[in-house]
C-alpha positions as protocol buffer text, in pm:
chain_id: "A"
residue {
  index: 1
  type: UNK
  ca { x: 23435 y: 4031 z: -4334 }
}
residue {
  index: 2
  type: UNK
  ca { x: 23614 y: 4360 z: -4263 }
}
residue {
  index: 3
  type: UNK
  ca { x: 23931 y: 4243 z: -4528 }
}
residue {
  index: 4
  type: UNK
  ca { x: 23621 y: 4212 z: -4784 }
}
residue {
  index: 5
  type: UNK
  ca { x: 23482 y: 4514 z: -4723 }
}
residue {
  index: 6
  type: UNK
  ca { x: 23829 y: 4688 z: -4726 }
}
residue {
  index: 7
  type: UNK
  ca { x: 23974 y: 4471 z: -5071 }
}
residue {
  index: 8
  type: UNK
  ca { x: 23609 y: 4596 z: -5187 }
}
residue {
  index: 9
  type: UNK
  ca { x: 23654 y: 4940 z: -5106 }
}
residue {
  index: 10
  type: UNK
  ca { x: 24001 y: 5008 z: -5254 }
}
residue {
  index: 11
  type: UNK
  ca { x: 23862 y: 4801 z: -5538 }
}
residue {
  index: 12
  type: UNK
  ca { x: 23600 y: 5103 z: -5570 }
}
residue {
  index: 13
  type: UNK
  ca { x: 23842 y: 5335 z: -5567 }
}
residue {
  index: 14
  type: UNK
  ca { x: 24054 y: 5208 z: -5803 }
}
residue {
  index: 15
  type: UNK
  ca { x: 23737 y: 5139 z: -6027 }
}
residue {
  index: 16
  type: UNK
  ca { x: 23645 y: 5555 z: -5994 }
}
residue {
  index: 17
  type: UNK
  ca { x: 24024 y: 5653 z: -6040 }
}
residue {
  index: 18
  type: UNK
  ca { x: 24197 y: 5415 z: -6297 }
}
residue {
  index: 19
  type: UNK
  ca { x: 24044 y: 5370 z: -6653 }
}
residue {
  index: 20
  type: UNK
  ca { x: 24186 y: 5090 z: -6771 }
}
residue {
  index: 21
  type: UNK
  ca { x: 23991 y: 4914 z: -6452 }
}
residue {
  index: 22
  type: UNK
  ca { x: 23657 y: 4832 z: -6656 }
}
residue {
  index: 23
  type: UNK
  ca { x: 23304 y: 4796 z: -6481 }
}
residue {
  index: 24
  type: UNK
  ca { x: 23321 y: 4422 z: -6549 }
}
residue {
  index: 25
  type: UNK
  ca { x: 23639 y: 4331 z: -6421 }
}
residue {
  index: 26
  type: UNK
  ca { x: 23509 y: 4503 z: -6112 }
}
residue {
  index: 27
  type: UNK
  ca { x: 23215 y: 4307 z: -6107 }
}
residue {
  index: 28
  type: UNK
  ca { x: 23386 y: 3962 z: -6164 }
}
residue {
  index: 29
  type: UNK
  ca { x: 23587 y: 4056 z: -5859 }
}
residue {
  index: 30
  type: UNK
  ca { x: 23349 y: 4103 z: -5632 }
}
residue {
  index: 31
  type: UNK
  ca { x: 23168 y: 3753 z: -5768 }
}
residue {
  index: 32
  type: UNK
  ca { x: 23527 y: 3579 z: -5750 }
}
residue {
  index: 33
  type: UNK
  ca { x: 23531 y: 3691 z: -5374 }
}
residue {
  index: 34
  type: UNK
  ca { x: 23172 y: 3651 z: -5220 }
}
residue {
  index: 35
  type: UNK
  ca { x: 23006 y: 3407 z: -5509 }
}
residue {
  index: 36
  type: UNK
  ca { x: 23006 y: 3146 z: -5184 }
}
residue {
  index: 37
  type: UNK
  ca { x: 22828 y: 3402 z: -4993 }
}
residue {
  index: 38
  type: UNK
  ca { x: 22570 y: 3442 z: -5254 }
}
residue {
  index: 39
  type: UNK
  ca { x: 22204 y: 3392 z: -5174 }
}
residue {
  index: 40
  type: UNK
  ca { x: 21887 y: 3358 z: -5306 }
}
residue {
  index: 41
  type: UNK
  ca { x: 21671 y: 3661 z: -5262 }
}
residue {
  index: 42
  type: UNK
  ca { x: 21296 y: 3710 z: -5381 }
}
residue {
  index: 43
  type: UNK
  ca { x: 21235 y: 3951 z: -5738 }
}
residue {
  index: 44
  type: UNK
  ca { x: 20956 y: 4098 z: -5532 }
}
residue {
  index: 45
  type: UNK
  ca { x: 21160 y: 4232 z: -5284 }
}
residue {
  index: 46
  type: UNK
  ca { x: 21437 y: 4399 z: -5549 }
}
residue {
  index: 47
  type: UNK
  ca { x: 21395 y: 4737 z: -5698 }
}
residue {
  index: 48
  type: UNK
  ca { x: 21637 y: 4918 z: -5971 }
}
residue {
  index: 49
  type: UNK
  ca { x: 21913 y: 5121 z: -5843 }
}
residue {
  index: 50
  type: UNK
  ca { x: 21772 y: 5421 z: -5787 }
}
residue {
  index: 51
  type: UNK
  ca { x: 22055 y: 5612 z: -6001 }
}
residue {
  index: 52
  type: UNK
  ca { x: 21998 y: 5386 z: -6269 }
}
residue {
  index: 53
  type: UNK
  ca { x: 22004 y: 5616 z: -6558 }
}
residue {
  index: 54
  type: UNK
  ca { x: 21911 y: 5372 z: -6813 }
}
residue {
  index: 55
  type: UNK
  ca { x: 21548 y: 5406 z: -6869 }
}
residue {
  index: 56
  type: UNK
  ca { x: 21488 y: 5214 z: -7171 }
}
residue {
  index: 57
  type: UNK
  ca { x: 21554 y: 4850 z: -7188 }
}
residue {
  index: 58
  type: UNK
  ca { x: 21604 y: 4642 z: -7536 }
}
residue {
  index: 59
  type: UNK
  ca { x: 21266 y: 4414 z: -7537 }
}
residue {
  index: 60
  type: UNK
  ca { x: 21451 y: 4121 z: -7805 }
}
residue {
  index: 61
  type: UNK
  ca { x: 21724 y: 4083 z: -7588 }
}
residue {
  index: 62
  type: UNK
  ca { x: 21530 y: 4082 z: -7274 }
}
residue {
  index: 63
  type: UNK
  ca { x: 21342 y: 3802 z: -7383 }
}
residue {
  index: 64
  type: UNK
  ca { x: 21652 y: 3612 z: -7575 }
}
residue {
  index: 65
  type: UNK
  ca { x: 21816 y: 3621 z: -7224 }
}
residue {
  index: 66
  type: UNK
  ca { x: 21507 y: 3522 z: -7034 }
}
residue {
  index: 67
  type: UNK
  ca { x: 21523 y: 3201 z: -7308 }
}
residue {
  index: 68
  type: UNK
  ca { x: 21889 y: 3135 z: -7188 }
}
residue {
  index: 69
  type: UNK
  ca { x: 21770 y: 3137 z: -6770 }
}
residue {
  index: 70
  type: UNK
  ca { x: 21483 y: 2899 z: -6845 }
}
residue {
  index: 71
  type: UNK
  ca { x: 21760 y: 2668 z: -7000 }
}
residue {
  index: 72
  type: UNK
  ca { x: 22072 y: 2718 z: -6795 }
}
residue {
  index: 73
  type: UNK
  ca { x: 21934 y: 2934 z: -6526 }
}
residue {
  index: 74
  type: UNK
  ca { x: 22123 y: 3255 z: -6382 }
}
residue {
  index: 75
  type: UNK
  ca { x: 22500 y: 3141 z: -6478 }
}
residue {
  index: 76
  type: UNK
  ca { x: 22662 y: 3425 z: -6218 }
}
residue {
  index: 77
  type: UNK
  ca { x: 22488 y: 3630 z: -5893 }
}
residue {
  index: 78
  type: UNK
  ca { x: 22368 y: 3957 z: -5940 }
}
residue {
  index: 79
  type: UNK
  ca { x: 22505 y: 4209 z: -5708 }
}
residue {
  index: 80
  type: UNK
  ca { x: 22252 y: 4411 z: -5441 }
}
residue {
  index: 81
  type: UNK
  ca { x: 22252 y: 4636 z: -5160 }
}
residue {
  index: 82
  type: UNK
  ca { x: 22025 y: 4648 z: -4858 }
}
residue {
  index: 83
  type: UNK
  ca { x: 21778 y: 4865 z: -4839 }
}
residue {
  index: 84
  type: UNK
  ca { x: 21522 y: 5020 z: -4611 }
}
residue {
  index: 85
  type: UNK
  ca { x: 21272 y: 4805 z: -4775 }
}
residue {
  index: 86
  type: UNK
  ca { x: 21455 y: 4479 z: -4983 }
}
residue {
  index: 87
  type: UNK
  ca { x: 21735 y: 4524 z: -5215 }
}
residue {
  index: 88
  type: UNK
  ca { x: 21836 y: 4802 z: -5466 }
}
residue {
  index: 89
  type: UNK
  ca { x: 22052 y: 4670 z: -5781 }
}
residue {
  index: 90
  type: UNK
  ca { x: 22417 y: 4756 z: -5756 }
}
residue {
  index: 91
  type: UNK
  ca { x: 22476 y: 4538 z: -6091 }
}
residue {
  index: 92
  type: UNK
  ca { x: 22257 y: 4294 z: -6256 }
}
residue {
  index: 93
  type: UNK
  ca { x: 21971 y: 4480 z: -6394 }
}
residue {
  index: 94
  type: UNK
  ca { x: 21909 y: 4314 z: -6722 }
}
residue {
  index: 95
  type: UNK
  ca { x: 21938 y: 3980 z: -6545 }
}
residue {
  index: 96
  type: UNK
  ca { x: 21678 y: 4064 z: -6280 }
}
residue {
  index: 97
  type: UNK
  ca { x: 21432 y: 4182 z: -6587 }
}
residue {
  index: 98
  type: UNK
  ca { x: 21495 y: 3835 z: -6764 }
}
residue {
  index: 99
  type: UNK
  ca { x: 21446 y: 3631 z: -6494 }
}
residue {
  index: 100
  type: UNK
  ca { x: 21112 y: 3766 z: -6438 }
}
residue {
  index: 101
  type: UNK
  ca { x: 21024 y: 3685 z: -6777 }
}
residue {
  index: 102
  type: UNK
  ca { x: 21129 y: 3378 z: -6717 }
}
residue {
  index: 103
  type: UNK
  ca { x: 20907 y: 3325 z: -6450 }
}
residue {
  index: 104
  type: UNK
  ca { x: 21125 y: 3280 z: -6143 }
}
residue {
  index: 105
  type: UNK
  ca { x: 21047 y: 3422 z: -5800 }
}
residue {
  index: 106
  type: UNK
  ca { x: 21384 y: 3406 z: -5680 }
}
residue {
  index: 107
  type: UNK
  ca { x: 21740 y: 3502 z: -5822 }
}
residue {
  index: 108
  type: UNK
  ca { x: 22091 y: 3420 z: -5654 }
}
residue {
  index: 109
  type: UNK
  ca { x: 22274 y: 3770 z: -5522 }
}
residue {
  index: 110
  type: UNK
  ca { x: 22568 y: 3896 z: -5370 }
}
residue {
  index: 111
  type: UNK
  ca { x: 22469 y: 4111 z: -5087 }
}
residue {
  index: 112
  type: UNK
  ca { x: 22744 y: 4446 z: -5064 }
}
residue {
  index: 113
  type: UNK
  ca { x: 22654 y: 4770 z: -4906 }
}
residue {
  index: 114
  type: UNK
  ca { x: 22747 y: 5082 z: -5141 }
}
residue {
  index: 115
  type: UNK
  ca { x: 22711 y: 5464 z: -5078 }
}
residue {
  index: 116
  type: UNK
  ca { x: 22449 y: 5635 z: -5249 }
}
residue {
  index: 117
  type: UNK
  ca { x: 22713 y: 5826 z: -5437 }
}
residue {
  index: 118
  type: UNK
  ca { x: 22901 y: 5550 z: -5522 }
}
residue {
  index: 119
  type: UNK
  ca { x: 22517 y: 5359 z: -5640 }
}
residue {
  index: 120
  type: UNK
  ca { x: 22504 y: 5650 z: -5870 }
}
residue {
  index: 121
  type: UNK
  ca { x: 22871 y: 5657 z: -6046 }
}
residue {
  index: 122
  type: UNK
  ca { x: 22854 y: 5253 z: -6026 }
}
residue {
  index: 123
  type: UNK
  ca { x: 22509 y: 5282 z: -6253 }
}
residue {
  index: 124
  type: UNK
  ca { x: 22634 y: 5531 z: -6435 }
}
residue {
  index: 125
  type: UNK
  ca { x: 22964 y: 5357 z: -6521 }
}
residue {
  index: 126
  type: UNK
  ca { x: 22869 y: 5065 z: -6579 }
}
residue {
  index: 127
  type: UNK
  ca { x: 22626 y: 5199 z: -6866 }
}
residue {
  index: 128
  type: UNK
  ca { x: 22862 y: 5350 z: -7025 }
}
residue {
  index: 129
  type: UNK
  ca { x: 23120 y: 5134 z: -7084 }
}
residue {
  index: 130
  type: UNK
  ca { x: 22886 y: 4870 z: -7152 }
}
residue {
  index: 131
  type: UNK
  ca { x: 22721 y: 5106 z: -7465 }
}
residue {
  index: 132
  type: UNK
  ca { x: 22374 y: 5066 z: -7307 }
}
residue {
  index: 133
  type: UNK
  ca { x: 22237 y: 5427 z: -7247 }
}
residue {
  index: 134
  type: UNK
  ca { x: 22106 y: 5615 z: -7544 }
}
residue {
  index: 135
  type: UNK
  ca { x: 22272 y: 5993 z: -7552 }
}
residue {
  index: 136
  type: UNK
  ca { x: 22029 y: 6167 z: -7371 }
}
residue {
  index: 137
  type: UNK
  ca { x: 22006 y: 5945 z: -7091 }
}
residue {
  index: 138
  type: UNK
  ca { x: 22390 y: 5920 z: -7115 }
}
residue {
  index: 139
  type: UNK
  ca { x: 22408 y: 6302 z: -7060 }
}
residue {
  index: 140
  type: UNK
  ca { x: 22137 y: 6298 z: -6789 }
}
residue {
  index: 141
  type: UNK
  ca { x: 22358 y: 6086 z: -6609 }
}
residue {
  index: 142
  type: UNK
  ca { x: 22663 y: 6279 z: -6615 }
}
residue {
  index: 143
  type: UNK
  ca { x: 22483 y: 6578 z: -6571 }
}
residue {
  index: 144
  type: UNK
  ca { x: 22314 y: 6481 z: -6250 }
}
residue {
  index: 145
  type: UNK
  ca { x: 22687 y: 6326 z: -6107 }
}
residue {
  index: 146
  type: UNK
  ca { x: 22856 y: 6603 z: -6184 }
}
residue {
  index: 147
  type: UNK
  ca { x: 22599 y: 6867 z: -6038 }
}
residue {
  index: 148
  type: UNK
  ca { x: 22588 y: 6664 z: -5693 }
}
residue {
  index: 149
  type: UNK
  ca { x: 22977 y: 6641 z: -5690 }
}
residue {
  index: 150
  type: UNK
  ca { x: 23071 y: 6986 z: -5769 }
}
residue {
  index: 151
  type: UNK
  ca { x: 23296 y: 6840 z: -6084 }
}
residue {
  index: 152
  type: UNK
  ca { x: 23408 y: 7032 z: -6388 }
}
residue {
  index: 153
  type: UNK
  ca { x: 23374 y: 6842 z: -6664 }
}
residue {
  index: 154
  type: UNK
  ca { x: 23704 y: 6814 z: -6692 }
}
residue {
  index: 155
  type: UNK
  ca { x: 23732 y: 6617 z: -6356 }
}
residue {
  index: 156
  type: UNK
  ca { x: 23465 y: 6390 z: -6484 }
}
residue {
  index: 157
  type: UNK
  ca { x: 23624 y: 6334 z: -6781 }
}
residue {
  index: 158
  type: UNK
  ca { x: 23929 y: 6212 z: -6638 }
}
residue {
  index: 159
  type: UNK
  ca { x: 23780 y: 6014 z: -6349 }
}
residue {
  index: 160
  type: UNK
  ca { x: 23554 y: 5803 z: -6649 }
}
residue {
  index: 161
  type: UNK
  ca { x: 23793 y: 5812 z: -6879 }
}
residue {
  index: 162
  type: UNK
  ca { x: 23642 y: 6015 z: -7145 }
}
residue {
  index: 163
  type: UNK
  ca { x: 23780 y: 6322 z: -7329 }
}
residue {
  index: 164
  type: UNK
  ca { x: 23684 y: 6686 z: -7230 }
}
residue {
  index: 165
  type: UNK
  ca { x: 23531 y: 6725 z: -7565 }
}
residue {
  index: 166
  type: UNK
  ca { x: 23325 y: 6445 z: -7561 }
}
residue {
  index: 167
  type: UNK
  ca { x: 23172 y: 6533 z: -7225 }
}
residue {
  index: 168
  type: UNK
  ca { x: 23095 y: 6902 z: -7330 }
}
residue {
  index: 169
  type: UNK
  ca { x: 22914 y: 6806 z: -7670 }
}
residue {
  index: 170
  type: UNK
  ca { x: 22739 y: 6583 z: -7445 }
}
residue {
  index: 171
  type: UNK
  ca { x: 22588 y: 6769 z: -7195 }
}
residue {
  index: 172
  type: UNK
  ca { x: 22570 y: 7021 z: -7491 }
}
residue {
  index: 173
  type: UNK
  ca { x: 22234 y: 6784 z: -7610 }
}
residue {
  index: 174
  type: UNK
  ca { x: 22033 y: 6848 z: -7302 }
}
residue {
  index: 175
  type: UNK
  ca { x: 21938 y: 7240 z: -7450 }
}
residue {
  index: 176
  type: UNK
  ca { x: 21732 y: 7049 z: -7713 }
}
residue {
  index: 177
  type: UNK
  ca { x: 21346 y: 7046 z: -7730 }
}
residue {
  index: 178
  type: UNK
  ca { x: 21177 y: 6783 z: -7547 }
}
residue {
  index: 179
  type: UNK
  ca { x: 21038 y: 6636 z: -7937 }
}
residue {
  index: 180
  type: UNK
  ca { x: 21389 y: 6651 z: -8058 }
}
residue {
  index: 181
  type: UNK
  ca { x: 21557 y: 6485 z: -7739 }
}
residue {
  index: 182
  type: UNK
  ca { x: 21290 y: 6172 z: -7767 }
}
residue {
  index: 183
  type: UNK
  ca { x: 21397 y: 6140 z: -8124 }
}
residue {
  index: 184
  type: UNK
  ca { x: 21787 y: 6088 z: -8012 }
}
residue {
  index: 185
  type: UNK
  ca { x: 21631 y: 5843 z: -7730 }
}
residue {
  index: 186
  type: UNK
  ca { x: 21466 y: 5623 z: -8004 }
}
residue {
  index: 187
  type: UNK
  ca { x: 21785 y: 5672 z: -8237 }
}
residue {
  index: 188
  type: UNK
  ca { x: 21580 y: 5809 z: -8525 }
}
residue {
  index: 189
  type: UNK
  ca { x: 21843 y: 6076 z: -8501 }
}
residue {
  index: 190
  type: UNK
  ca { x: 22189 y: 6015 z: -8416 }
}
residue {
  index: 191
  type: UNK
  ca { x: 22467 y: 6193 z: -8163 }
}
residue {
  index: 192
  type: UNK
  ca { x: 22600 y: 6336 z: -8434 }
}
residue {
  index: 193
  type: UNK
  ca { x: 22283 y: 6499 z: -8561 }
}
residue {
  index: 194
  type: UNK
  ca { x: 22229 y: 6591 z: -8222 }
}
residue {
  index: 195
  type: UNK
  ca { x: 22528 y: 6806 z: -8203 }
}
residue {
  index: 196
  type: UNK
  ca { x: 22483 y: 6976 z: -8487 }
}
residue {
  index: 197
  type: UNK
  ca { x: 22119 y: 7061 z: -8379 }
}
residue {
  index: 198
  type: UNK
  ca { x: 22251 y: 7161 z: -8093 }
}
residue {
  index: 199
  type: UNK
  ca { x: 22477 y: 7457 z: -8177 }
}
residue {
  index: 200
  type: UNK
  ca { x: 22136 y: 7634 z: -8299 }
}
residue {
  index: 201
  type: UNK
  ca { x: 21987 y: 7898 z: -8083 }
}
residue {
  index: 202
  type: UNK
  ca { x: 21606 y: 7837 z: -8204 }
}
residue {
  index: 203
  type: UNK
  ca { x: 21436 y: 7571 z: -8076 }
}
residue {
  index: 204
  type: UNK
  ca { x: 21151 y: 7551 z: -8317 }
}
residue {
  index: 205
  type: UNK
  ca { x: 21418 y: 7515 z: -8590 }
}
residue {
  index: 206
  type: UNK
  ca { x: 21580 y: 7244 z: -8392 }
}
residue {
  index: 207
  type: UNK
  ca { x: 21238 y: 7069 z: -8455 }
}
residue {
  index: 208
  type: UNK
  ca { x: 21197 y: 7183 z: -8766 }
}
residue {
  index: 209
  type: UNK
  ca { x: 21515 y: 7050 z: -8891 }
}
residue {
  index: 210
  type: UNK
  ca { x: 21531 y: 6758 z: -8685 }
}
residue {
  index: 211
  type: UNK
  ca { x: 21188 y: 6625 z: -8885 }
}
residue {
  index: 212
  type: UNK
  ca { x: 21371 y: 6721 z: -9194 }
}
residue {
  index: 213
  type: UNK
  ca { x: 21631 y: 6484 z: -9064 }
}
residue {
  index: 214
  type: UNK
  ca { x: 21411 y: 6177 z: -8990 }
}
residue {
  index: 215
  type: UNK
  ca { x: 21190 y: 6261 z: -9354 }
}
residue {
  index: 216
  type: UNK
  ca { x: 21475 y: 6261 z: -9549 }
}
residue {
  index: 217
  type: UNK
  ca { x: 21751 y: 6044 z: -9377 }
}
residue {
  index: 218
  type: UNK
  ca { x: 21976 y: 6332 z: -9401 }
}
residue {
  index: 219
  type: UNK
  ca { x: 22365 y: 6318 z: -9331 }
}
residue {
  index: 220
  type: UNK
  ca { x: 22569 y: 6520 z: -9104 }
}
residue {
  index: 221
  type: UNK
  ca { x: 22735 y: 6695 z: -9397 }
}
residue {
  index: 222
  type: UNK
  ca { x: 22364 y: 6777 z: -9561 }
}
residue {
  index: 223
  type: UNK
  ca { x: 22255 y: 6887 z: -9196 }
}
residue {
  index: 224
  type: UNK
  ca { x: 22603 y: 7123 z: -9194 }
}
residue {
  index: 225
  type: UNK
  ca { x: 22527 y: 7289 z: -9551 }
}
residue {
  index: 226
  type: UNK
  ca { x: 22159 y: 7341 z: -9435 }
}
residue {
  index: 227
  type: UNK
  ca { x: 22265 y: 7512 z: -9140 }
}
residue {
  index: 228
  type: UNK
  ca { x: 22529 y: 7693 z: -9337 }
}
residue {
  index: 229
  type: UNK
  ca { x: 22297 y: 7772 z: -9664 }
}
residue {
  index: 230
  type: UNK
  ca { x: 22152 y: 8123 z: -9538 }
}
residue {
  index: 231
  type: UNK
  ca { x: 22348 y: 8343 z: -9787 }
}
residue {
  index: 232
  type: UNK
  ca { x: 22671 y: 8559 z: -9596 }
}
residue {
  index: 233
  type: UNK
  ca { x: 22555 y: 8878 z: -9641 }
}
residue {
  index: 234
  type: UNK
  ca { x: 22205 y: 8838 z: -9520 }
}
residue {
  index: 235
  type: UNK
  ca { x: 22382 y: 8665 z: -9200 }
}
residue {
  index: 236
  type: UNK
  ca { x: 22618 y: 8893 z: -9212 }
}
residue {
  index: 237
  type: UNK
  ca { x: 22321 y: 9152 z: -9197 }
}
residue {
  index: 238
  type: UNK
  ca { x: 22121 y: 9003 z: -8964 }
}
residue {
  index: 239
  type: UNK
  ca { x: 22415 y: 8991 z: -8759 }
}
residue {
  index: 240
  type: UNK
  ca { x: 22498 y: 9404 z: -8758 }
}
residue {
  index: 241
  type: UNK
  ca { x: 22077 y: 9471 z: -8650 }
}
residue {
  index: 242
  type: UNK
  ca { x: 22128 y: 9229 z: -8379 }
}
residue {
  index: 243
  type: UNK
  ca { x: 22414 y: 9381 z: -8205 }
}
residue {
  index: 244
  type: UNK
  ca { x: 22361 y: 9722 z: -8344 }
}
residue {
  index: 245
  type: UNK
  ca { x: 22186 y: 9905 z: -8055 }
}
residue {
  index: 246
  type: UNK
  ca { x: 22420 y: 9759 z: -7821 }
}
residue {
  index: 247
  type: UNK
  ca { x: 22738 y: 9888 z: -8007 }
}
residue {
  index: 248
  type: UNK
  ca { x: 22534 y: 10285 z: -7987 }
}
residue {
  index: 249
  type: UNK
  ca { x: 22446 y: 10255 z: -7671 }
}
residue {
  index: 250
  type: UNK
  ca { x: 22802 y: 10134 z: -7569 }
}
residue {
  index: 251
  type: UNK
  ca { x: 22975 y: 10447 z: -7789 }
}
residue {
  index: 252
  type: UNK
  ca { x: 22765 y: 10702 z: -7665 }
}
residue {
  index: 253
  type: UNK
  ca { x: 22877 y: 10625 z: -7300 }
}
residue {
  index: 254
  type: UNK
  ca { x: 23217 y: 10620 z: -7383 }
}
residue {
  index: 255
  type: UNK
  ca { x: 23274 y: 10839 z: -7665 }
}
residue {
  index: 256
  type: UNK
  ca { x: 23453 y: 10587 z: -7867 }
}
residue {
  index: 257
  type: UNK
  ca { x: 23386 y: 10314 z: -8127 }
}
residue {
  index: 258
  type: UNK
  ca { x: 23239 y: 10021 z: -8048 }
}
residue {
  index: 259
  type: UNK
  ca { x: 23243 y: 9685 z: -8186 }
}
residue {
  index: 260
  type: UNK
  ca { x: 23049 y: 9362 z: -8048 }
}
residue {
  index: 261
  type: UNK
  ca { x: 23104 y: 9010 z: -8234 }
}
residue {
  index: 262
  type: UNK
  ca { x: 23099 y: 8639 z: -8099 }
}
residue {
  index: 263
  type: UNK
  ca { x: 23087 y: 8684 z: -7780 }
}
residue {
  index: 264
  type: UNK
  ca { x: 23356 y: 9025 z: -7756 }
}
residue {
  index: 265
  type: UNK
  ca { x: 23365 y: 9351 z: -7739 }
}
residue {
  index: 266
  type: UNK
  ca { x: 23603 y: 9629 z: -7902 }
}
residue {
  index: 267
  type: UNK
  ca { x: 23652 y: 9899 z: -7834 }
}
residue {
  index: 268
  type: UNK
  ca { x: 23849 y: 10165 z: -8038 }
}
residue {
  index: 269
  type: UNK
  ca { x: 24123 y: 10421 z: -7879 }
}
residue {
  index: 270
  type: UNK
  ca { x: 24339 y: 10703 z: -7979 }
}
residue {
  index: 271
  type: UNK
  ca { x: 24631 y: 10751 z: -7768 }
}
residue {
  index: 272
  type: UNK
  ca { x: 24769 y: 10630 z: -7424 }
}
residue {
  index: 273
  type: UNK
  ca { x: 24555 y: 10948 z: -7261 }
}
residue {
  index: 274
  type: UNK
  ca { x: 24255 y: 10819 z: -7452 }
}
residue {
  index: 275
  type: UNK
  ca { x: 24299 y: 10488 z: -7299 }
}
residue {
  index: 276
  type: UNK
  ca { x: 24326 y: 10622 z: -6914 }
}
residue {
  index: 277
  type: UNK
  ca { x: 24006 y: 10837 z: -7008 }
}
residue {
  index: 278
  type: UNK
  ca { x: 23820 y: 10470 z: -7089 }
}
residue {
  index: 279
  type: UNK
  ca { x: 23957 y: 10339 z: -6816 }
}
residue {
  index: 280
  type: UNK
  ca { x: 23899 y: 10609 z: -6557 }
}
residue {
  index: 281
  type: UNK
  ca { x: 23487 y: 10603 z: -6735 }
}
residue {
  index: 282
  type: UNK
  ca { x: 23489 y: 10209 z: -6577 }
}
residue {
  index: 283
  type: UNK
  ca { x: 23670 y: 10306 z: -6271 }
}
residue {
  index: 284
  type: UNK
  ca { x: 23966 y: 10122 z: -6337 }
}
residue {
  index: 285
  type: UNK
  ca { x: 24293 y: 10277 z: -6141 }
}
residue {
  index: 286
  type: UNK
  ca { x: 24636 y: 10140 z: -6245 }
}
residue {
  index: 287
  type: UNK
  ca { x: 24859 y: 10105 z: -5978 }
}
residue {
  index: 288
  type: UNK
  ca { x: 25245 y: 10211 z: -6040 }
}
């Protein structure tokens, strides 16, 4: 029992530090080990993994799987862990749903006792690789991992095996309206949409748009030339009122010009002395 539990737990490890380790090969190891050990445990008494971030299940293939069980039965274990009260599913959710379909009472499981943290990056990883979760709840998920572990995203990125740049458009979804994020869950919208809705700062013109999108099946490129079709100089105009009073309000402290744009701020100087003076104004001493 304890050289299971310790080939398990460097299994875990490797599963949460190696990429090329998928969720299913990790899964067929632990059946390959303990399928003997497997036992047959009541629906009523198994729950969802807590973590599960998948909340959305495909109805069709639900009941095209339940079909399969009432023919050939559950072909491999699904894998649980003990609970306070029954079992909470490490892997096997789709299974568990289709076999209640199916009208069973009972379902063959591998008993395996997980961390809650692990629970969560197990749900969360096996989603993911598997293409179930829709983008929103994808980003939930990461969200919520990476908040309780203290990760940047590029530490999750790594440890999943995703690229920094994926992960940050991502996450980058969750600013959208409530309307607008139920429209990526149903996929009337795509990722891609998403993103682009996403750069905006106004959420009623996320919504606005994102109907547009859904009205007219619009593309990517038509949603980037509607964003972009506000002539320059009125942007460039609305641009100078916004930041205007800050640039005054900035010169008149200092004495010199001031320019703000995306996200900087310039200012203007003379000479060497007129550089100490700006300095000395924010209390800023040079050491020699």
């Amino acid at each position: 029992m304890a050289a299971n539990k310790k080939a398990l737990g460097k299994g875990l490890e490797e599963l949460f530090s190696n990429a090329s380790l998928t969720f299913d090969s990790f899964e067929e190891q632990i059946v390959k080990e303990e399928k003997n050990n497997s036992m047959e445990i009541p629906l009523s008494e198994i729950r969802s993994n807590p973590y599960q971030p998948r909340k959305t299940f495909d109805e069709d293939a639900l009941n095209e799987l339940a079909e399969s069980i009432k023919e050939y039965g559950i072909v491999e274990p699904i894998i649980v862990k003990k609970s306070i009260k029954g079992y909470e599913i490490v892997a096997g959710e789709r299974r568990t749903k289709a076999a209640k379909i199916a009208g069973l009472t009972s379902i063959p499981a591998i008993v395996k006792d997980f961390t809650d943290d692990e629970m969560q990056e197990i749900a969360l990883l096996e989603n993911i690789q598997r293409e179930d979760l829709n983008p929103i709840e994808e980003a939930e998920g990461i969200s919520a991992i990476i908040s309780a572990r203290g990760l940047t995203q590029e530490e999750f990125a790594k440890k999943f095996g995703k690229s920094r740049s994926y992960i940050t458009n991502l996450l980058g979804i969750l600013k959208l309206p409530e309307e607008v994020k139920d429209m990526v869950k149903d996929r009337s919208i795509s990722m891609s949409h998403a993103r682009s809705l996403s750069k905006l700062d106004d959420q009623e013109k996320m919504i606005k748009i994102a109907k547009k999108i859904v009205k007219e099946n619009l593309n990517v490129r038509d949603i980037e030339k509607l964003l972009s079709s506000k002539p320059s100089a009125v942007k460039a105009r609305v641009k100078e009122e916004k930041y205007r009073i800050y640039e005054d309000a900035f010169s008149d402290a200092i004495g010199n010009k001031v320019k703000i744009s995306n996200k900087k701020i310039e200012i203007s100087y003379d000479s060497m002395t007129d550089l100490a003076r700006i300095m000395e104004i924010f209390h800023i001493d040079i050491k020699d």
